[in-house]
C-alpha positions in Angstrom: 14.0 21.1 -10.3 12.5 23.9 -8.0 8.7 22.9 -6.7 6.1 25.4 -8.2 5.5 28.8 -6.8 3.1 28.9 -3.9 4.2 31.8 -1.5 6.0 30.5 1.6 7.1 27.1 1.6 8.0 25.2 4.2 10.4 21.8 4.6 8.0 18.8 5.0 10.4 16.1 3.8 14.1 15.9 3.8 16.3 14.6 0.8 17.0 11.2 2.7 13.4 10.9 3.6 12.4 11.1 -0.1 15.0 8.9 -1.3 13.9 5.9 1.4 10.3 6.6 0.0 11.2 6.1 -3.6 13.6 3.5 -3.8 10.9 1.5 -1.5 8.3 2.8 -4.2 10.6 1.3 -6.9 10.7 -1.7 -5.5 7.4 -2.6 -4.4 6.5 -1.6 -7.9 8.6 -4.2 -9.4 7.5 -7.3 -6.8 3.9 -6.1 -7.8 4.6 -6.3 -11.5 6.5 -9.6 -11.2 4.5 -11.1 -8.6 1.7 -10.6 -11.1 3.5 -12.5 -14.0 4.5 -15.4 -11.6 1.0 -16.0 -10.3 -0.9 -15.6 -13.9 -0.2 -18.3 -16.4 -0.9 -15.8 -19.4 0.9 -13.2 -18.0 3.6 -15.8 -17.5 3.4 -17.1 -21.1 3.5 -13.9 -22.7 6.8 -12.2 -21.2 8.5 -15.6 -20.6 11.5 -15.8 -18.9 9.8 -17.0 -15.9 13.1 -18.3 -14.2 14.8 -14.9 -14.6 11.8 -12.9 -13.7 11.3 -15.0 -10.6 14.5 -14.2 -9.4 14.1 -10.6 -9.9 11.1 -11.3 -8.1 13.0 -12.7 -5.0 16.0 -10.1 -4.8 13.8 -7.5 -4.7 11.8 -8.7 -2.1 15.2 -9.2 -0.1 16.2 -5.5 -0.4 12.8 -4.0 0.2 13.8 -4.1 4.0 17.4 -2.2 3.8 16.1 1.3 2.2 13.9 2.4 5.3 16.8 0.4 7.5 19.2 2.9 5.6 16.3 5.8 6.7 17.7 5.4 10.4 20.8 7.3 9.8 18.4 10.3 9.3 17.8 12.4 12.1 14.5 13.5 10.3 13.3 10.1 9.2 13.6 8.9 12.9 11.6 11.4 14.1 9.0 10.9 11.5 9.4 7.2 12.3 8.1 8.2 16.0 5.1 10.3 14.4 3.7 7.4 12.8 4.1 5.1 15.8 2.1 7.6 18.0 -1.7 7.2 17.8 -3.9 9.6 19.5 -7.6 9.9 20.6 -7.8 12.7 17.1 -6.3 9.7 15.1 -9.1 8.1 16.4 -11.5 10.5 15.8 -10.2 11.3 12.6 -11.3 7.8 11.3 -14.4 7.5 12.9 -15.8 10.4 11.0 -14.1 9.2 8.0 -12.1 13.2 8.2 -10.7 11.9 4.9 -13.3 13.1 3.0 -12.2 16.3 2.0 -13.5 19.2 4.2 -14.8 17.0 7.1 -11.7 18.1 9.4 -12.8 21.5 9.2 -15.8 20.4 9.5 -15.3 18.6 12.6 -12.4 20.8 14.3 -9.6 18.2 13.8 -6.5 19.2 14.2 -4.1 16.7 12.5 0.1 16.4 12.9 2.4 16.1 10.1 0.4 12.7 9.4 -3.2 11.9 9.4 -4.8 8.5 11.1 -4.7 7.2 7.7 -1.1 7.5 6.5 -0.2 6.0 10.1 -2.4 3.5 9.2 -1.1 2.8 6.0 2.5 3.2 7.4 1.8 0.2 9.6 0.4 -1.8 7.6 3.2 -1.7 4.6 5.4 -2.4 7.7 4.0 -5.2 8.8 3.2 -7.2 5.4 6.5 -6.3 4.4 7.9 -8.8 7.0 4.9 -11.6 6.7 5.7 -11.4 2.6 9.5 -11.5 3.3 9.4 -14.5 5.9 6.8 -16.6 3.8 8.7 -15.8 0.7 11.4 -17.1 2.0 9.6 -20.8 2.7 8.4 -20.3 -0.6 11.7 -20.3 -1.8 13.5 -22.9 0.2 11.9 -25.7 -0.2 13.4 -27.4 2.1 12.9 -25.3 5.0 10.1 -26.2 5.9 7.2 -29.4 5.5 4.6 -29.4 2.8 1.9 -27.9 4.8 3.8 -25.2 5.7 4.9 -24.1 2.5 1.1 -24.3 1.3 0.3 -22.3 4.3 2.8 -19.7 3.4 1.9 -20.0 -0.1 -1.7 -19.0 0.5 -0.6 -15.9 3.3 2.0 -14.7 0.5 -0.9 -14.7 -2.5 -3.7 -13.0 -0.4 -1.5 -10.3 1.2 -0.1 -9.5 -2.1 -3.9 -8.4 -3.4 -4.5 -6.8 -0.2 -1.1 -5.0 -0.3 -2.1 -4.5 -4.6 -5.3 -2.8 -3.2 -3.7 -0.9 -0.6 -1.3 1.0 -3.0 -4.2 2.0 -5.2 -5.7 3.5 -2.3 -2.2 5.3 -1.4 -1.8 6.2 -5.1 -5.8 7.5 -5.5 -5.3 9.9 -2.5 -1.6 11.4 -3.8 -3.5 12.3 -7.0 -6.2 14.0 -5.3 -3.4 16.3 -3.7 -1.3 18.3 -5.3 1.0 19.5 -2.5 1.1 16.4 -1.2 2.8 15.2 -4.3 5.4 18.3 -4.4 6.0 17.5 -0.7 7.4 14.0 -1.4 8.9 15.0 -5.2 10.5 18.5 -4.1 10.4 18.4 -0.3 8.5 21.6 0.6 4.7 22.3 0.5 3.1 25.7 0.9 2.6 26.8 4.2 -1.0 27.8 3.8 -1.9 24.0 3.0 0.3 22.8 5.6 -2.0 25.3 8.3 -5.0 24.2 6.5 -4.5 20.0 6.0 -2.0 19.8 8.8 -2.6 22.0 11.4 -0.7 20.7 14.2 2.3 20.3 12.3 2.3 23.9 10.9 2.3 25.2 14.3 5.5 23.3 15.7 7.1 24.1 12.2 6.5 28.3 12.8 7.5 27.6 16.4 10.7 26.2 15.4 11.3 28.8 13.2 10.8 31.5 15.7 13.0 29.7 18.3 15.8 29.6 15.3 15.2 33.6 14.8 15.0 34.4 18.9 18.5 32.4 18.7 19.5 34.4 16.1 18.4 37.4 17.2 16.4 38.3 14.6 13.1 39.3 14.3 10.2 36.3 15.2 8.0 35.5 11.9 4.2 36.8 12.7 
């Protein structure tokens, strides 16, 4: 499917980059929804099979790692690895006067990358649970791994970080509805270039240098 028409477009995700992102999607989604069935009684009760949907449960947790491990063979996905890693003083600023409110960059003069303080934010998070909810699944699991304590320990990290990581995704899943282009960005890859200049300032300007380097190399005209 093309994305809709919205004048010039410009690349903001490559096809690898989207894949990663919705196979992870897929499964996060199904540890949420099975998670939720193995933690309430009713829930439990009512779909049944809890022995079969607790292993679901567990091999999908195991693969959640090897999508975005997959990601590194993408020249592309490294690099926006490497944006989300860096953290600047507008990253800072960005937060502080909460620039997610919509018109407060402008507002403000912010000039934001291909990612805003928030996605890095949310990028390292995810990230980081992702291994605390693998390693304490896993002394969940086998039992005899570790002493009771432990597992009750782990037990008690794995059931709290799962509602933060719950809330979390309704946050991600509230701003993507706000934004349309957003959305296309991730589903079809491009996103006009108008929003790009307007939400992602920084971004659009190393994208139309790029471009003009490819045309000077060309030796074609450069894009005005």
């Amino acid at each position: 499917m093309l994305p809709p028409g919205d004048g010039d477009r410009i690349e903001r995700f490559t096809r690898a980059e989207r894949y990663v992102h919705w196979v992870t999607t897929a499964l996060m989604l199904a540890l949420i929804a099975t998670g939720a069935i193995l933690y309430n009684d009713q829930l439990a009760i009512y779909t049944g099979h809890r022995q079969f949907i607790a292993v679901v449960h567990l091999y999908c947790g195991f693969a959640l790692p090897f999508p975005m491990a997959a990601g590194v063979f993408s020249k592309a996905y490294r690099a926006d690895v490497r944006r989300l890693n860096r953290h600047t003083a507008q990253d800072r600023l960005w937060l502080r006067r909460r620039a997610w409110k919509r018109g407060r960059s402008d507002e403000y003069g912010l000039k934001v990358g291909k990612f805003n303080a928030g996605q890095k934010l949310n990028a390292a998070f995810q990230c980081g649970a992702i291994l605390v909810m693998a390693g304490t699944g896993v002394i969940m699991w086998f039992q005899s791994l570790a002493s009771v304590s432990t597992r009750t320990g782990a037990t008690f990290v794995h059931d709290w970080l799962a509602v933060a990581i719950g809330f979390v995704v309704i946050g991600h899943v509230w701003f993507a509805i706000g934004d349309r282009h957003a959305r296309a960005g991730m589903r079809y890859g491009t996103v006009p270039r108008r929003w790009a200049e307007q939400e992602h300032e920084l971004w659009a300007k190393e994208v139309a240098e790029r471009e003009q380097a490819a045309a000077q190399a060309r030796g074609g005209p450069e894009r005005r």
